[in-house]
C-alpha positions in Angstrom: 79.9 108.0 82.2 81.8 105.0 81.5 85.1 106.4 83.8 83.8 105.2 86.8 86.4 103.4 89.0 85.0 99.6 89.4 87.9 96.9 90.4 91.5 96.6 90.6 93.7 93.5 90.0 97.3 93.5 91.6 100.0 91.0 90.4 101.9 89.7 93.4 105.4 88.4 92.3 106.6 86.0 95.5 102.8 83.9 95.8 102.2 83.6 91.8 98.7 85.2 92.7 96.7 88.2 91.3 94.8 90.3 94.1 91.1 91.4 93.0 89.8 95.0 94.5 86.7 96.6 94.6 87.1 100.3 94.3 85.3 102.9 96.3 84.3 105.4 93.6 83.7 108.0 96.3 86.9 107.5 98.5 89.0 106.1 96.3 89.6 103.5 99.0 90.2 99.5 97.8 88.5 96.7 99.0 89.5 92.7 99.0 87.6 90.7 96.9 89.2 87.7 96.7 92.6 86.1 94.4 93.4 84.0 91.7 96.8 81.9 91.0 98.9 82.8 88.2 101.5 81.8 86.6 105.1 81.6 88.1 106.1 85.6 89.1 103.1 87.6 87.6 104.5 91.1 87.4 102.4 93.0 84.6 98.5 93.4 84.5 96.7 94.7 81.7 93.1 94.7 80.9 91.3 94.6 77.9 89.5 97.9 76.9 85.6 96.7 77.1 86.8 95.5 80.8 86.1 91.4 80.0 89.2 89.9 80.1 93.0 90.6 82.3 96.0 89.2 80.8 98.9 88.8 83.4 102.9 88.6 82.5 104.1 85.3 84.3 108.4 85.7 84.2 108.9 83.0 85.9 107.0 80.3 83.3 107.3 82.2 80.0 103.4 82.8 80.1 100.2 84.9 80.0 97.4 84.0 82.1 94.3 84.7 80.6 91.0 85.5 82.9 87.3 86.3 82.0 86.0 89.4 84.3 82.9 88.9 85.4 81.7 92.9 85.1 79.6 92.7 88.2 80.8 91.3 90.8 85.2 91.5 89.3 85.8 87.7 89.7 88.4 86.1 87.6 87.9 83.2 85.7 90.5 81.1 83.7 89.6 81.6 79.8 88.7 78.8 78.3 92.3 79.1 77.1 93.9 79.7 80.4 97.4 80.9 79.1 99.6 81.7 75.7 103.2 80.6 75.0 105.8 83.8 75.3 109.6 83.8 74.9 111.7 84.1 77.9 111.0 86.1 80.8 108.3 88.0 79.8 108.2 91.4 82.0 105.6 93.7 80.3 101.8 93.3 78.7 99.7 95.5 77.0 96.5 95.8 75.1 96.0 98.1 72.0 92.8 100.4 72.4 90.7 98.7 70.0 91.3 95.7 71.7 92.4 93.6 69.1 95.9 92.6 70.0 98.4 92.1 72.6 101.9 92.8 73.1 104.6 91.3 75.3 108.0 92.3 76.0 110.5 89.6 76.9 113.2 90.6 79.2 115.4 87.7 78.7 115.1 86.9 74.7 115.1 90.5 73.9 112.1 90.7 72.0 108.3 91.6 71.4 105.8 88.6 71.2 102.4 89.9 69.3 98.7 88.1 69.6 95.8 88.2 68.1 92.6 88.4 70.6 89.4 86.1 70.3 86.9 89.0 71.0 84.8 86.2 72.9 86.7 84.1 74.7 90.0 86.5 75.1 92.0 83.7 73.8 95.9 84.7 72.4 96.6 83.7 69.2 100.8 84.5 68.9 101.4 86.0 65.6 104.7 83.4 65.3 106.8 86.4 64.3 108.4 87.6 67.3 110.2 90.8 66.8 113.9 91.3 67.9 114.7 94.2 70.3 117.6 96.4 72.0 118.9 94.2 74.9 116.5 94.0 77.8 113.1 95.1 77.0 111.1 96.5 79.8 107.9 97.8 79.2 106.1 98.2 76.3 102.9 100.7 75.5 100.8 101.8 73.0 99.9 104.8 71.9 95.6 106.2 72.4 95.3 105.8 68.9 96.6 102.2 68.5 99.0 102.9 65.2 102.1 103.1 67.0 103.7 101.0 69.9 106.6 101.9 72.2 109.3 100.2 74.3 111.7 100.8 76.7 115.0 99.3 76.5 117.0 99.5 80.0 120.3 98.3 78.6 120.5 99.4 75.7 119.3 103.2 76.7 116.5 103.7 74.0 113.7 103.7 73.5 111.8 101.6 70.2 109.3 102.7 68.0 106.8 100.7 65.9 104.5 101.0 63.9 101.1 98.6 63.7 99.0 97.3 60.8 95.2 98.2 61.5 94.3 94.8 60.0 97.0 92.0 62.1 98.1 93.7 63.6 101.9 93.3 62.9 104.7 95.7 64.1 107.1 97.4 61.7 110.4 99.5 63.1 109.6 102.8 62.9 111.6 105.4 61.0 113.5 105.9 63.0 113.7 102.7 65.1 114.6 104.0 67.9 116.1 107.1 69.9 118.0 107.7 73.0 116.7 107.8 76.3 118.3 108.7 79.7 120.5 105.8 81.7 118.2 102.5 81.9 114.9 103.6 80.9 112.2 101.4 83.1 109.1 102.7 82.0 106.8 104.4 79.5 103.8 106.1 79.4 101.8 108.1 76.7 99.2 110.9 77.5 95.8 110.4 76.5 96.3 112.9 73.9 98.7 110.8 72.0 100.9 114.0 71.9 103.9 113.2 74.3 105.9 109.9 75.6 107.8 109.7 79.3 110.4 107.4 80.2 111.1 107.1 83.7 114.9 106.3 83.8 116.4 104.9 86.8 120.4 105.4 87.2 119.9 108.4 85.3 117.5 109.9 87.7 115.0 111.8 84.8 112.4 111.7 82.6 113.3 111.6 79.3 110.1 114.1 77.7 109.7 113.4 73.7 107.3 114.4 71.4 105.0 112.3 69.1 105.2 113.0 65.5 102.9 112.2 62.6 104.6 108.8 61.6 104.6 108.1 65.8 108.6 109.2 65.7 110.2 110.6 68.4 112.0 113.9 69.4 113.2 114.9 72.4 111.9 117.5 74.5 113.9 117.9 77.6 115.5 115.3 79.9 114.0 116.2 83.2 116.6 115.6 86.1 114.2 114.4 89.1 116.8 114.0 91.7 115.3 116.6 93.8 112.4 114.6 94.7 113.8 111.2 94.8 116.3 108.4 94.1 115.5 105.8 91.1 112.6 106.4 89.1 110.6 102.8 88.9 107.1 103.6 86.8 105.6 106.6 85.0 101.9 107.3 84.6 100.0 110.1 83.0 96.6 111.1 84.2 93.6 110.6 82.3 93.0 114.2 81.6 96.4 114.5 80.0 97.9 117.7 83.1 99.8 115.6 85.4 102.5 112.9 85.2 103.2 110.8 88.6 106.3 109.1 89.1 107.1 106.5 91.6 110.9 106.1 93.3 111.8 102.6 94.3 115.1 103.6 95.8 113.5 106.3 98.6 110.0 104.9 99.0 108.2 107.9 97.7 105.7 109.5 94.8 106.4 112.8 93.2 104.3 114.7 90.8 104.8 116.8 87.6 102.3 119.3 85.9 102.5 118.9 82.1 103.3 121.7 79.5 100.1 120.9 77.1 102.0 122.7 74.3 105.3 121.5 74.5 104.9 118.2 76.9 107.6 119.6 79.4 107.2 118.7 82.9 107.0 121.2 86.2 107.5 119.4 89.7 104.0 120.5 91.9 105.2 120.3 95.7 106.9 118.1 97.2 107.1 114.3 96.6 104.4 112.1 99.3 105.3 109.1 101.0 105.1 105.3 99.7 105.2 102.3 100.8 109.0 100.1 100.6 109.7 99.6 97.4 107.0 101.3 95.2 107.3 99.2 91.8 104.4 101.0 90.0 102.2 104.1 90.1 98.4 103.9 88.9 96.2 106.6 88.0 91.9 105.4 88.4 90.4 106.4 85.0 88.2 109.1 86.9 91.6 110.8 87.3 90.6 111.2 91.3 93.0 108.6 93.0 96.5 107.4 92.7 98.0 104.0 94.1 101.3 103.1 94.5 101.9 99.0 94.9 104.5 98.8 97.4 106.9 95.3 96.8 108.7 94.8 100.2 106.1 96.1 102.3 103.6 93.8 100.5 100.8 96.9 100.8 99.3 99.7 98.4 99.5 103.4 99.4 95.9 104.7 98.4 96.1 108.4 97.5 93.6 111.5 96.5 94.7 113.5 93.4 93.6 117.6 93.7 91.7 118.3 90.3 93.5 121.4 90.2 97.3 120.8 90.8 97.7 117.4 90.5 99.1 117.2 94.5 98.5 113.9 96.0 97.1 113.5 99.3 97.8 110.6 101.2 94.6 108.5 101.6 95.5 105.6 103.6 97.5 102.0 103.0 95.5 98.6 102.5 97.1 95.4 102.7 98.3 93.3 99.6 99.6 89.6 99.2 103.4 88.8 98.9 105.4 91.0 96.3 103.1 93.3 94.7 104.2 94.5 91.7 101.9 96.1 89.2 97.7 97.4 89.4 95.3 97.8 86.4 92.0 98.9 86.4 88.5 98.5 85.1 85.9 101.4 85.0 82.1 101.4 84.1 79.2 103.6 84.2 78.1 103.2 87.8 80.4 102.6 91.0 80.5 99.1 92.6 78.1 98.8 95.3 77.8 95.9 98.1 74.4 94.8 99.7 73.5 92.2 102.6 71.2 89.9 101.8 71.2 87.0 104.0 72.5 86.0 107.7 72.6 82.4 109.0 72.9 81.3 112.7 74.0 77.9 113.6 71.7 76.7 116.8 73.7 74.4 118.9 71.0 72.9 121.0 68.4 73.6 118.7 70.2 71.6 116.4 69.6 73.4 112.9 70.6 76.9 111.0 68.2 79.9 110.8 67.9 81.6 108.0 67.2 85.4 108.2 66.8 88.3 105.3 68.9 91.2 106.0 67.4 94.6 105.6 69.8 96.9 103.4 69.1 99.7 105.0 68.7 99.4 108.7 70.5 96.1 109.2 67.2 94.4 110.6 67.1 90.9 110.4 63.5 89.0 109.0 63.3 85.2 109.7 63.2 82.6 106.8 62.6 78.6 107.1 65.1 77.4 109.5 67.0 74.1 107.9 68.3 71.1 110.5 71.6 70.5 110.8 73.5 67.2 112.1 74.3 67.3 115.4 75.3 70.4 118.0 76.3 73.0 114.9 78.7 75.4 116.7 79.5 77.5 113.8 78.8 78.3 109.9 80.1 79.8 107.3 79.8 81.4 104.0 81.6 80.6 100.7 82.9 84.4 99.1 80.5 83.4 96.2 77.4 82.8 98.5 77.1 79.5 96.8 77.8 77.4 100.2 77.5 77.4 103.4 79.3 75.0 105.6 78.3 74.3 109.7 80.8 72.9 111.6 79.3 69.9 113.8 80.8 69.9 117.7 78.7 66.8 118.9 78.4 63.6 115.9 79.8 61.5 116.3 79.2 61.8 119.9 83.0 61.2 120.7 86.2 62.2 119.9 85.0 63.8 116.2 82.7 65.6 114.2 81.6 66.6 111.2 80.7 69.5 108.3 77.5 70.0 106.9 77.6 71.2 103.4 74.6 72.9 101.9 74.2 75.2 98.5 72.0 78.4 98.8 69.2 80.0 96.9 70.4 83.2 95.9 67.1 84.8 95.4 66.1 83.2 98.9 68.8 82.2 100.8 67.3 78.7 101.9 69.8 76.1 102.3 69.6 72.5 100.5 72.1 70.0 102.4 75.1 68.1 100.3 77.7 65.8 101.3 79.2 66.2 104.8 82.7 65.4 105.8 84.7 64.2 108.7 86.8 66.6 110.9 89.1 66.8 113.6 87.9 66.1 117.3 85.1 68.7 118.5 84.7 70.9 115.6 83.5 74.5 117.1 84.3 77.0 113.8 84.6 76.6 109.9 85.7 79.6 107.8 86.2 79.0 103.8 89.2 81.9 102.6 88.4 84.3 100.0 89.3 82.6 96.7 86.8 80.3 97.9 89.2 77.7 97.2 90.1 76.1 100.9 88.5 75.5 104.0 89.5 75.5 107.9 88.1 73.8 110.8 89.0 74.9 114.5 89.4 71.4 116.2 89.3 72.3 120.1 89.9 69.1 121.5 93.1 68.2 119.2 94.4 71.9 119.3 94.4 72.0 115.6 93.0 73.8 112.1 92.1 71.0 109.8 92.2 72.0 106.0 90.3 71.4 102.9 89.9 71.7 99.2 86.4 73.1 98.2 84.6 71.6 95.2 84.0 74.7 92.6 80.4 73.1 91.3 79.4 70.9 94.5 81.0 72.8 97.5 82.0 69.1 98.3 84.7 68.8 101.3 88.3 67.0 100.9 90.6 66.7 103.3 94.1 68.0 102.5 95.4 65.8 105.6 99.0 67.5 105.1 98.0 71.2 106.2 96.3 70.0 109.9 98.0 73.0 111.5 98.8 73.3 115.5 96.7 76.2 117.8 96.7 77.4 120.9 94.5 75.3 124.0 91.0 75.1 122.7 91.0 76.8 119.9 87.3 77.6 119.1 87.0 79.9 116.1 89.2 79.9 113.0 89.1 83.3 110.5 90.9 84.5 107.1 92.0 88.0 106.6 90.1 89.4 103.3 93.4 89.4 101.5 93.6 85.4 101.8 97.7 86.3 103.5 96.8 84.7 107.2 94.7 82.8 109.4 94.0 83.5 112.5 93.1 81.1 115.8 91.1 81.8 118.5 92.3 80.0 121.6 89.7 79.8 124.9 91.9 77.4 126.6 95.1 79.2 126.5 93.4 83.1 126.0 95.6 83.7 122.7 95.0 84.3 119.3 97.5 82.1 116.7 98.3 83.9 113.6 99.5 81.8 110.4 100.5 82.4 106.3 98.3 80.3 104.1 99.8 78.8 101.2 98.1 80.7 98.0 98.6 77.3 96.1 98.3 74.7 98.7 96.3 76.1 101.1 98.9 74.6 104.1 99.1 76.7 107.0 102.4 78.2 108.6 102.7 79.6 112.1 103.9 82.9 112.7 103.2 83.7 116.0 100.7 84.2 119.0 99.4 87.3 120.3 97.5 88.1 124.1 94.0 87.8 123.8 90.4 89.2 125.5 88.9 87.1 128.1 87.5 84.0 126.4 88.0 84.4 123.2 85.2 82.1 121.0 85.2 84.3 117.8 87.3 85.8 115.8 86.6 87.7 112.4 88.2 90.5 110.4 85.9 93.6 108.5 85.8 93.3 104.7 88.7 96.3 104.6 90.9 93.7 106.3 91.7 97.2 108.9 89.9 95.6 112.0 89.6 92.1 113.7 86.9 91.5 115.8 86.4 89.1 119.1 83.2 87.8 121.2 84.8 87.3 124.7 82.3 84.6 125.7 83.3 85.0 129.4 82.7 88.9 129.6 79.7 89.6 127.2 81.9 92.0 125.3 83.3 92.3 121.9 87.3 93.5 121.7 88.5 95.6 118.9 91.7 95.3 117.1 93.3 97.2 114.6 95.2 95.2 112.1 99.2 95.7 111.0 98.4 96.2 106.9 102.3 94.6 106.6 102.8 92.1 109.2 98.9 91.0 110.1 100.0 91.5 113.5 96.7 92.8 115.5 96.6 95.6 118.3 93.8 96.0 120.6 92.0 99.4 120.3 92.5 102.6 122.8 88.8 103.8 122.4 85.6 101.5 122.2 86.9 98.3 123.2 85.7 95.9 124.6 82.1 97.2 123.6 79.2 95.2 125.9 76.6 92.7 123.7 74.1 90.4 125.2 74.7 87.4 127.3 77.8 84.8 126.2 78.4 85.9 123.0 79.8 83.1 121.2 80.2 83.9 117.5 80.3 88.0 115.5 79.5 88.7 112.1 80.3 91.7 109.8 77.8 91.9 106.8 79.5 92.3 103.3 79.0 96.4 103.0 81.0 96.1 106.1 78.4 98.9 107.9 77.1 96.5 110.6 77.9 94.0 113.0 75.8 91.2 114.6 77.0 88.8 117.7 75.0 85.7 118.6 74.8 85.6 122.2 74.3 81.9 123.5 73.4 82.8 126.9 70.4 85.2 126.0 69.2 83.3 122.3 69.6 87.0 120.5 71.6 88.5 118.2 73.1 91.7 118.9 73.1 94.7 116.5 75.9 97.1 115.7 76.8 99.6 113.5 80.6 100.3 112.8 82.0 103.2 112.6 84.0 103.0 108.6 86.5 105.1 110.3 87.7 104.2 113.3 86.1 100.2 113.8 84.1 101.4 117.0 80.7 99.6 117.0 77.4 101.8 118.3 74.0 99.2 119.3 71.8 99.4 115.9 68.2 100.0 115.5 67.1 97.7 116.7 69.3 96.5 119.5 68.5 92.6 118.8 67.2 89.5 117.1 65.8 87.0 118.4 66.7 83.3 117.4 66.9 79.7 118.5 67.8 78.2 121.3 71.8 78.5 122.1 72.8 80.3 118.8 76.4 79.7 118.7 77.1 81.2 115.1 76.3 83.8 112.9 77.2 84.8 109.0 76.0 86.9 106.9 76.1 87.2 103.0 75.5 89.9 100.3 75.2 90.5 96.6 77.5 93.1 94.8 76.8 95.3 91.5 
């Protein structure tokens, strides 16, 4: 089956990034895995039909990014070509089924840009013959079986119709052109069976219901008055099966659903409308046909849903965080679901000075010891690069006084040993190191100067450079620095002062912003966040305990659990871990040289001692971090 769910990518308007998911084929439930930049204002996604490249609408800078997929594990690249020329305001992308061309839709220069694809490289060529429009272009589609595309105009109150030449790909005006639709049509969809077209219309409250004749023209079918179950319809989508059409309402913050007539196309409501997030700017339907998702744009989260394979009903399934301004989701799907496994776990030995290097049993979480590799001098903390390409170990004690340093090393992927680089100069006393997950910057808790130093990782080297105008200020002692899996905030341990500093990262900078401070455990040395980005985690060095928080999926704000926390571990723990299938937790405890194992419970963050309880390591094992591989 080639319908599988497999990764999601999210254009976030206010930070100019694109979000990357991992999809749980089972649950439905997203994962982070990682971000891109963009253009200025990405607000359209589309991906190409064999799932290898994502084109992004850019408003603000007239552009389309253009990213290779890497099928495995979802990364984006930049193509080789990393953007194409539009006209102005560009608001809408799409992608024939044969994969062939692309279509844009500029808001501002009312027209329709076309491009030829490079099959290998994804590059846009534009076809230089732009074609004029009604008066503010919205969204454009194209029908399954790529002869006809389709476009909504919101001022003009119509919706367009072209035709498309097999070979170029070069749009005609249909006969006729184009037909009425209700008051501002926003969006357009087409059902799988190429039979029917909806136009979400937002003063007007309806969907406009047409059918598709043999030369792609349009005739209408009913205007369907949806003012029952909301206020403003924003986006339209039709389910992959072709029954049900979902319909998001920016005005009221809510979803509603519609059975579909498969004779005539005419639409039924089924229940009552479910929940959203603020501001719902689009609806997505998985291509299994089992989940919805709503991208919520002033709560900066995505409503997660479960779609009954009978009626249609959507059942809320739970809200995961997003960056800044989300406005639009697009999918890839393959033959198997995505799958995460631990590989590898490192532990940074303070007075052992050097990193073991353990193998990670995928099943039981058991860890088996490798070579151990030397470090510089007192390594308080390591971590992991979100490519497992490099690790970093942040150096408390050379030079002796006031500083430190980081050790840089690339891994082995097939063994996980570690080959030393180029180190770099840090703040004073260095005690944690945590890389965010675009794998683009680095941060170093300084607890002597009370700050989070910054820098800009090396793609190919992993090489350190200082970006001396992010230095950020903490707490009293800060001793462990972490990044929630969306890449949105940083977050501070502070011993000295018994507080936990929260700050926005800068998606293009890197340059941290305080937000605020929040009541910590007692002693907090370590803090880290579970690859959901639901629960943050902290060793209390002082009371051999780990505390529990559950994390605000808007705000980042963190709340400490009612049931299982603070859950006992070994002996000063000083560092916890999370491995990448996000199923086990490990604490180096630097008063008894183990490591503590956990399971986690996926639904409410509660950790239960694994099988087996412990580890044992080197002497004064102040860090621990695991890696993975995904398929």
């Amino acid at each position: 089956m080639t319908n599988i769910p497999r990764f999601a990518y999210v254009a976030n308007w206010s930070d100019n990034t694109v979000s990357i998911y991992s999809v749980n084929a089972t649950t439905g439930q997203l994962r982070h895995n990682g971000y891109v930049l963009a253009g200025t204002n990405p607000t359209s996604v589309a991906i190409h039909p064999a799932n290898k490249f994502a084109y992004v609408a850019n408003c603000g800078s007239d552009t389309i990014s253009i990213y290779l997929i890497n099928q495995i594990t979802g990364a984006l690249t930049p193509g080789t070509t990393p953007t194409a020329a539009t006209q102005i305001y560009p608001v809408s992308v799409t992608v024939d089924p044969t994969g062939r061309f692309a279509y844009v839709a500029n808001l501002n220069s009312p027209s329709i840009s076309a491009y030829i694809i490079n099959q290998t490289t994804g590059a846009l060529t534009d076809r230089a013959d732009v074609i004029p429009t009604g008066s503010q272009p919205r969204c454009v589609t194209v029908d399954p079986t790529g002869k006809y595309l389709y476009m909504a105009d919101s001022v003009g109150d119509q919706i367009w119709v072209f035709t498309i030449n097999q070979t170029n790909g070069v749009l005609t005006p249909g006969t006729p052109a184009n037909v009425l639709a209700g008051d501002q049509p926003l969006s357009v969809a087409v059902d799988p069976s190429g039979k029917f077209l909806y136009a979400a219309t937002g003063i007007g409250n309806s969907i406009s219901v047409y059918s598709i004749g043999a030369g792609g023209g349009l005739t209408s079918v009913e205007i369907k008055d949806v003012s029952t179950q909301g206020i403003a319809p924003y986006s339209i989508t039709v389910s992959p099966s072709g029954l049900f059409a979902y319909v998001s309402f920016d005005a009221n913050d809510r979803v509603s659903v519609y059975s579909i007539n498969q004779t005539t196309g005419e639409l039924t409501v089924v229940g009552t409308h479910v929940a959203a997030g603020s501001s719902p700017d689009s609806i997505t339907v998985d291509p299994s046909g089992k989940f919805a998702y709503a991208t919520n744009n002033s709560s900066n989260n995505i409503s997660v849903y479960t779609i009954h394979q009978t009626t249609g009903a959507l059942t809320a399934a739970g809200i995961i965080s997003a960056r800044i301004n989300p406005k639009a989701m697009a999918m890839t799907s393959g033959t198997a679901a995505v799958t995460y496994t631990p590989k590898f776990a490192y532990a940074a030995n303070n007075d052992s000075d050097n990193i073991s290097v353990y193998t990670i049993n995928s099943t039981t979480g058991e860890l088996t010891a490798g070579t151990a590799v030397a470090a510089v001098k007192n390594p308080r903390s390591i971590a992991v690069d979100p490519y497992g390409r490099f690790a970093y170990a942040a150096n408390y004690g050379e030079p002796l006084s006031p500083f430190g340093s980081i050790s840089v090393y690339t891994i082995n992927s097939t063994t996980g040993a570690l080959t030393a680089g180029v180190k770099a100069d840090t703040g004073s006393r260095p005690h944690s190191v945590t890389v965010d997950p675009s794998g683009r910057f680095a941060y170093v808790a300084n607890s002597d100067g009370n700050t989070i130093s910054a820098y800009s990782i090396n793609s190919t080297t992993g090489v350190l450079t200082s970006k001396t105008d992010t230095t950020a200020v903490a707490g009293t002692s800060p001793i462990s620095v972490t990044v929630d899996p969306s890449g949105r905030f940083a977050y501070a341990a502070n011993s000295g002062a018994g507080s936990i500093s929260a700050y926005t990262i800068n998606p293009t900078t890197g340059v941290l912003a305080l937000v605020g401070s929040y009541a910590s455990g007692v002693l907090p040395y370590s803090i880290t966040v579970d690859p959901t980005g639901k629960y943050a985690y902290a060793a209390n060095y002082g009371g051999g305990s780990i505390s529990i928080y559950l994390i605000d999926q808007t705000t980042g704000a963190l709340t400490e659990a009612t049931s299982g926390s603070p859950r006992s571990c070994g002996l000063q723990p000083f560092s916890i871990a999370i491995d990448p299938s996000g199923k086990f937790a490990y604490a180096a405890n630097s008063g008894a040289n183990t490591i503590s194992i956990f399971s986690i419970n996926q639904d409410l963050g509660t950790l239960m001692p694994g099988t087996p309880t412990t580890a044992g390591t080197g002497t004064k094992p102040y860090s621990i971090v695991t890696t993975g591989s995904i398929q």
